[in-house]
C-alpha positions as CSV (number, residue, x, y, z in Angstrom):
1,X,10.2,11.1,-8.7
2,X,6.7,10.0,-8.2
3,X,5.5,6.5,-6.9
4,X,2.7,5.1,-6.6
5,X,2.2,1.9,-4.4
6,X,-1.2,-0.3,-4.9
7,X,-2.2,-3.8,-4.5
8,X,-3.8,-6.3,-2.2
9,X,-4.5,-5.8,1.7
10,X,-1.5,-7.0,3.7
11,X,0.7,-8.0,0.3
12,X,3.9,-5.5,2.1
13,X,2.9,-2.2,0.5
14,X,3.4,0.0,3.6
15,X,7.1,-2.0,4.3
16,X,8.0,-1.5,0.8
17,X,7.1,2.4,0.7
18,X,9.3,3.3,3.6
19,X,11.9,1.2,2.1
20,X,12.0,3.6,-0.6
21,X,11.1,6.5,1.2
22,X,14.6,5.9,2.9
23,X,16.4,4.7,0.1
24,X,15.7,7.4,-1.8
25,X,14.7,10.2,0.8
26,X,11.0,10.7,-0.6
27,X,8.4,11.5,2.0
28,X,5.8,8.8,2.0
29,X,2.1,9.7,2.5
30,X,0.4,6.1,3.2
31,X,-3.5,6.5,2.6
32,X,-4.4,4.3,5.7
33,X,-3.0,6.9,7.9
34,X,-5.4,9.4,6.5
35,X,-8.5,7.4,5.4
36,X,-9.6,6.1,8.7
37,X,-9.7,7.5,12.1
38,X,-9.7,6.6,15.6
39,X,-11.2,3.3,15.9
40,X,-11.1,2.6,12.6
41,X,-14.0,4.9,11.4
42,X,-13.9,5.9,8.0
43,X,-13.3,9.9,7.5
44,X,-14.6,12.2,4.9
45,X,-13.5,11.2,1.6
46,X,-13.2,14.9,0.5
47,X,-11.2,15.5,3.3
48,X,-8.8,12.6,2.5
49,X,-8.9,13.8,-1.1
50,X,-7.9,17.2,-0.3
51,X,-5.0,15.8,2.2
52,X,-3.6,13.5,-0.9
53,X,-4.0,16.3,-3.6
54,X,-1.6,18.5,-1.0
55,X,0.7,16.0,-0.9
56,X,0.7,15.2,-4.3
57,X,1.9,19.1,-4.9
58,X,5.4,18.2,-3.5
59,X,7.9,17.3,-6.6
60,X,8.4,13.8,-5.3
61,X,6.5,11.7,-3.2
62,X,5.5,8.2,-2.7
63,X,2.1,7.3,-1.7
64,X,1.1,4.4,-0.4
65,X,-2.6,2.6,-0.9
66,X,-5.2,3.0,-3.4
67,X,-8.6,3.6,-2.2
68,X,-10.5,3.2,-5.8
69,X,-12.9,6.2,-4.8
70,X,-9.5,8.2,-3.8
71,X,-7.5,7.1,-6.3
72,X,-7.8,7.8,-10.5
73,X,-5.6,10.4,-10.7
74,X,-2.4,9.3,-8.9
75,X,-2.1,6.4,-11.4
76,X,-1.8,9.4,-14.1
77,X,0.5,11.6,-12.0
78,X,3.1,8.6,-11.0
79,X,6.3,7.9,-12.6
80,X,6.7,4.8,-11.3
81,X,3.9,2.2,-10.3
82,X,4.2,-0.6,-8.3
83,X,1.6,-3.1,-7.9
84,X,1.5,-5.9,-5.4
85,X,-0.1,-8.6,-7.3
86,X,0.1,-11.2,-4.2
87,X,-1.8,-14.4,-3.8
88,X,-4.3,-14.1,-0.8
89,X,-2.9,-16.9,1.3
90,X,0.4,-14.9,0.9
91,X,-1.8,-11.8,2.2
92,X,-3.3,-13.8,4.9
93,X,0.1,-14.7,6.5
94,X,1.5,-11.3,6.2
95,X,-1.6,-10.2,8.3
96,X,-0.7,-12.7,10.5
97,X,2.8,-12.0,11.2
98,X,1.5,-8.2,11.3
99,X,-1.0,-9.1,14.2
100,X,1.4,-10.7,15.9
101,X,4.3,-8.0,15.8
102,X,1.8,-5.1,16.0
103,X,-0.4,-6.8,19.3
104,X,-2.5,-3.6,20.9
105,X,-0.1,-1.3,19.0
106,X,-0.2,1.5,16.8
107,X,1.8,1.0,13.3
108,X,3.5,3.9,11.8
109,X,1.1,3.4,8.9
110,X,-1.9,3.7,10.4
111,X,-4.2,6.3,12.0
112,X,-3.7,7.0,15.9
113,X,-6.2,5.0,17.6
114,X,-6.3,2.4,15.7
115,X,-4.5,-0.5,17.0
116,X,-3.5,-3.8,15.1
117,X,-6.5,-5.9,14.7
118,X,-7.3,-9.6,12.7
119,X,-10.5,-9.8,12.9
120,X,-13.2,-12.4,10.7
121,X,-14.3,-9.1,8.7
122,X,-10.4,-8.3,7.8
123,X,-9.4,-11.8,7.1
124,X,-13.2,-11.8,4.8
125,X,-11.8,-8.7,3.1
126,X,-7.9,-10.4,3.0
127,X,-9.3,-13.9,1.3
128,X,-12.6,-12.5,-0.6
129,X,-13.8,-8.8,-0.5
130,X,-10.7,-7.7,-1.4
131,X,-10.6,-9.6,-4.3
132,X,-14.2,-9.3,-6.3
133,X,-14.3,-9.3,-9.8
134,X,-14.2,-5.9,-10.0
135,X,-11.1,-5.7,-8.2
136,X,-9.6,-8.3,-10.3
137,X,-10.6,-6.3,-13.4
138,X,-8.9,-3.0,-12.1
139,X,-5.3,-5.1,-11.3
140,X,-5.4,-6.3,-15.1
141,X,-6.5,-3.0,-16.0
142,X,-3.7,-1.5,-14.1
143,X,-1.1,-3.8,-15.8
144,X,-2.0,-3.2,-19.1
145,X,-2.7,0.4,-18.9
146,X,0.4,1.5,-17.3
147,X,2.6,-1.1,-18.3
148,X,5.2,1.2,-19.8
149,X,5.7,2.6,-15.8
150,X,4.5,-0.1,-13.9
151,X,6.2,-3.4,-12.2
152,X,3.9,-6.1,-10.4
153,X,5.2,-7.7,-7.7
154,X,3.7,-11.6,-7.1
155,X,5.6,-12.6,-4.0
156,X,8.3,-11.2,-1.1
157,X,11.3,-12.4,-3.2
158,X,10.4,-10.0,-6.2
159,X,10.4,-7.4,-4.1
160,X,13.4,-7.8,-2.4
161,X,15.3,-8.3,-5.5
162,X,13.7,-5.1,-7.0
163,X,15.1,-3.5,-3.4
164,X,18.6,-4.9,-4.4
165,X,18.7,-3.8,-8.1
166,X,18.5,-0.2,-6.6
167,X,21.2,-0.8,-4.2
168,X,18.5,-0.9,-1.2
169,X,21.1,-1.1,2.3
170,X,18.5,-1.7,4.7
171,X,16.9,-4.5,6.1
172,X,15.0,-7.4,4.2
173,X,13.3,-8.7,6.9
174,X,9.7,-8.2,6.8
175,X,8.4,-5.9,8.7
């Protein structure tokens, strides 16, 4: 089995990967932890494609994140694609909650050395950046072009009740 996870900043992508990564005991490669590095500096995008194509070799995986520049070929390779669809204020508030549980920490989803952070740029990116025209146009493009494998996901309660059509045991709290 091969997933691939995309959608909006702070819409529950990384939560919902390692949900399935445990549910169905698939390692989970989540592109965060690979794109940026310490600090949050950006790494070479060769680099990180050549550390996804690696990963991609396994017979299952689940990969977590999109990256346009990174990404065209996973949305061919998947079996499955989820796409998290969510409206921003909905994004907003999950980067809210994230802040807060995450304060001066790592995540398990992100580079080392680079702790939790809210800053104007990121909530910018959460409410606008993220969500040009040309991002918009990609997400429809997505739907339609892989509609036969993919499932968009608009809020927290589609996802959880995806989670318990598969018989999901773990927690639904967010994370």
């Amino acid at each position: 089995m091969k997933i691939l996870i995309a959608g909006y900043s702070s819409s529950g992508k990384s939560t919902f990967s390692k949900r399935l990564s445990k549910h169905y005991q698939i390692d989970v490669l989540h592109i965060d932890a690979i794109f940026f590095g310490p600090n949050w500096t950006h790494r070479n995008h060769d680099l990180v494609e050549q550390e996804i194509n690696e990963f991609m070799k396994k017979d299952s995986w689940i990969i977590d994140g999109q990256y346009r520049k990174l990404a065209t070929h996973r949305y061919e390779a998947c079996d499955q694609l989820f796409l998290f669809d969510f409206n921003r204020f909905k994004c907003l508030y999950g980067a809210i909650l994230r802040r807060i549980k995450y304060h001066n920490q790592n995540r398990d989803s992100i580079a080392e050395g680079c702790k939790e952070r809210l800053n104007f740029s990121f909530i910018w990116w959460i409410l606008f950046g993220g969500r040009k025209k040309s991002s918009r146009a990609l997400m429809k493009l997505y739907k339609e072009k892989y509609k036969d494998k993919a499932i968009v996901f608009k809020n927290r309660r589609q996802v959880n009740r995806y989670l318990r059509s598969i018989g999901y045991q773990g927690s639904f709290k967010y994370k």
